[in-house]
N, C-alpha and C positions, 0 to 999 in steps of 0.2 A: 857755723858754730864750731867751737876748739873745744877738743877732748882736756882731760887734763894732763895728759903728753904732749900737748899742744899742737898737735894733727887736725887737719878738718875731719869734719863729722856732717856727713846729711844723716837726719832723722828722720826714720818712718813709721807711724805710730800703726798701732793695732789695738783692737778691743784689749785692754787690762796691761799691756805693753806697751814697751819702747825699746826700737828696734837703730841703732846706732850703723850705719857705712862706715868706714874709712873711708876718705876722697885718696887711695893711693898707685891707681893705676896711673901707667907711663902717661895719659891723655888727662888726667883729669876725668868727671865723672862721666858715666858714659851718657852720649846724646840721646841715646832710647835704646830697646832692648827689641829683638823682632823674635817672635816662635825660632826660626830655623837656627837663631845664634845661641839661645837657650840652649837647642837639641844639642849644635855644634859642641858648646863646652860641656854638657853630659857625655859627650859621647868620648869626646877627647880635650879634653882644653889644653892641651900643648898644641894639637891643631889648631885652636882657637887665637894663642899668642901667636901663630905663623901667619896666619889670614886674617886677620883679625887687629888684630896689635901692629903687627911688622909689614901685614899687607903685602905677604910674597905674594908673585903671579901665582894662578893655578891655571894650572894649561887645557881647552877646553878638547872635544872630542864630536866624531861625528853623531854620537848617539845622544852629548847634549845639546848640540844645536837642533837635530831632531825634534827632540821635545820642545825643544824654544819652540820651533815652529808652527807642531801641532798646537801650542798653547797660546801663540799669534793670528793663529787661524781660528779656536775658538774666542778668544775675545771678540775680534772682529766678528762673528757669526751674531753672539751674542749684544756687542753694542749694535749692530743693524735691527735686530727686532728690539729692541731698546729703542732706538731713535727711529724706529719703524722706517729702514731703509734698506735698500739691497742683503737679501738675505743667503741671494741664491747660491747652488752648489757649483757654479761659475767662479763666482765674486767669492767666493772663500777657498777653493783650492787656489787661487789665484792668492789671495794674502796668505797663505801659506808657502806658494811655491817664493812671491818675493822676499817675506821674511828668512827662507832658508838660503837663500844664494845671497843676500844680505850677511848675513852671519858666517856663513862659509868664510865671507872675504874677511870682515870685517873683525874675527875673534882670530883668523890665522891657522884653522883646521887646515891637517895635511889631506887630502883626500887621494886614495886611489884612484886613477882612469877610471872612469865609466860609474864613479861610486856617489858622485851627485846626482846623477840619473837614476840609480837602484834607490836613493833615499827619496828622491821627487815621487814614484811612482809608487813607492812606499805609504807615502805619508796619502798620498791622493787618496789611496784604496783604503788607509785610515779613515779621514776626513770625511770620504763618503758613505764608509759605516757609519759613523756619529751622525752624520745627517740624515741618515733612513732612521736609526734609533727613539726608541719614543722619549729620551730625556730633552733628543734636538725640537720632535715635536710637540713638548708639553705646554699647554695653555696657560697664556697672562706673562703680562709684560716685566722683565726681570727686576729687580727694586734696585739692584748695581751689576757695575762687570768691571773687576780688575779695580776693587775698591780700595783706598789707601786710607786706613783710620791709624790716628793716633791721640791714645788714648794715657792719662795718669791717674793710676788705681795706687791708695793708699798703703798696699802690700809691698811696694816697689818706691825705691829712691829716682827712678828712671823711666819715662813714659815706654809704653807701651805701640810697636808699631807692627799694621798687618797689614799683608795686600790680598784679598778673599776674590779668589775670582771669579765667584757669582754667588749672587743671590738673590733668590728667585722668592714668589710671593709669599707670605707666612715666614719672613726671615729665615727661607730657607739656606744654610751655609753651604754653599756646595767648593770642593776645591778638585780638579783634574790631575788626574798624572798617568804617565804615559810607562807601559815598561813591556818589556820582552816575551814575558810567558803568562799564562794565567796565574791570576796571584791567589794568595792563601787572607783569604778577605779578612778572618777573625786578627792573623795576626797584621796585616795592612791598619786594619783600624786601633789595635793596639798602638804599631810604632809611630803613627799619626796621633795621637792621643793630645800629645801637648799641644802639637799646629791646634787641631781642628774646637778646645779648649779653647785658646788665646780666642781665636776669632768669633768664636761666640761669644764671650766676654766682649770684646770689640763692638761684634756689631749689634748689644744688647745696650750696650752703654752711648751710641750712635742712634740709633733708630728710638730707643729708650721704652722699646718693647720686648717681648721675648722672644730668642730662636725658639722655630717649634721644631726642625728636623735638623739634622746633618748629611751631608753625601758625599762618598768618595767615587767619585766617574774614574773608572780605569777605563785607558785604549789602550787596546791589546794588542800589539805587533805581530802577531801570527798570520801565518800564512792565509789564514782566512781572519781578517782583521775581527774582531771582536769590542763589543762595548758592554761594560758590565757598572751597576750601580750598587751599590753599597748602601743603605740606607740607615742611617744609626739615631737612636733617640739624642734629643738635648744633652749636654752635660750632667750629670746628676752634682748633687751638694759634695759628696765625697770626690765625684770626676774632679768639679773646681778646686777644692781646698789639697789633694795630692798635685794639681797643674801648680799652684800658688807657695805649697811647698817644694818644688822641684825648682820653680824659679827664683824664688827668695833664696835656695845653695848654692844656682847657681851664677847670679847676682853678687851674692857674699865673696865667693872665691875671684869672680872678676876684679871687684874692687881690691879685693886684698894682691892680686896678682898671685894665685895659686895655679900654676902650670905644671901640668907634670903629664908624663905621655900614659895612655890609656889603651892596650896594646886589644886589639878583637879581629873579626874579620872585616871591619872595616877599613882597615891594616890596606888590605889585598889593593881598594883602588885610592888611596890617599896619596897626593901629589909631594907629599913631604918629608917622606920616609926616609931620605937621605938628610935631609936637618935631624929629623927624628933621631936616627941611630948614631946621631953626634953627640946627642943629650946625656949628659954625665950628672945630673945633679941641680944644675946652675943654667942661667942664660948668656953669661959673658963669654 
């Protein structure tokens, strides 16, 4: 449809509205929208046109191939009692150990001497907490693992894509992350809010019943490895319609091509701070 500037226009309607895009980013309109690229351009969307738009490298590190691998290793745990096959704590520190030496090579981490051996035996004494844990032992068979929906919700010019990597009976949403120290769960669940939103949306609109829980699985890197769960109700009505208004701005700004740097402590590990601190104003 043409504005009468004679611009395209996708339209997305709402109860009692109409809600007009520009088609004016550098791609044309975008192919789908995922949770993390939401967060991405709230958080900075000048990092979003770097990674995003211009698709610079970002260089990866030994601490996130780690977590790749702890989260290669649970899939695999969890499609085995899914497809009721090899579950054992053999067979999954093993797809752990090959996922990380895969990715060592394969993403171009520099590793110090002796420092894939400190990460292998790391992630083992990880893996094998998880596996004594009663979230590894909970009864009945997972509904998905490592699920990929995509979804187009009326709110949005742009489908809707998520990868949930589990979900257990009762559509429960469960998603893992792996980090350093013990974490401060109230505000974990907080800056998770949009992710764990989208994906109940997702897999409400997929299964075409309701989530009844949510869960954030921390594995804890500590010297004595740690597994903690999070437990958090469903979305509430105000949870979705603040997720739907954060998305619908920052959807708007994409389309319009609204970049501009957004300076925090996320500053500290961004891989782009040298384009960053080129930034006058302009993109040329």
């Amino acid at each position: 449809m043409s504005s009468p500037n004679g611009k395209s226009e996708t339209l997305v309607s709402k109860p009692g509205q109409l809600i007009a895009f520009p088609l004016k980013s550098s791609d044309g309109a975008l192919e789908y929208i995922s949770p993390s690229s939401l967060k991405l351009y709230l958080t900075c969307s000048l990092k979003f046109y770097f990674k995003k738009v211009l698709q610079l490298p970002e260089p990866s590190s030994p601490a996130l191939i780690f977590g790749k691998a702890v989260h290669a290793a649970l899939q695999a745990f969890w499609l085995a009692r899914w497809r009721e096959g090899d579950a054992s704590a053999d067979t999954i520190v093993q797809a752990f150990k090959d996922a990380l030496t895969h990715m060592a090579t394969s993403e171009g981490v520099t590793l110090k001497d002796g420092e894939l051996d400190k990460l292998t035996v790391k992630g083992e004494s990880l893996i094998q907490a998880y596996l004594a844990s009663d979230h590894a032992k909970s009864e009945g068979k997972p509904v998905g693992v490592e699920v990929k929906l995509e979804e187009h919700f009326p709110e949005l010019p742009s489908p809707v894509l998520g990868y949930v990597d589990l979900v257990k009976p009762g559509n429960v949403v469960v998603d893992f992350k792996t980090c350093a120290s013990t974490p401060n769960l109230d505000l974990e669940a907080f800056q998770h809010s949009l992710q764990l939103t989208a994906y109940q949306l997702l897999v409400e609109e997929a299964a075409g019943s309701r989530v009844t829980a949510r869960e954030l699985v921390f594995l804890v890197k500590t010297k004595e490895p740690k597994v903690i769960v999070h437990s958090l109700p469903p979305a509430s009505e105000a949870d979705i319609a603040r997720f739907w208004a954060m998305a619908e701005h920052a959807v708007k700004g994409i389309y319009e091509e609204s970049w501009v740097p957004q300076p925090g402590m996320h500053c500290a590990w961004c891989a782009f701070r040298s384009q960053c601190s080129q930034w006058a104003g302009g993109l040329s």
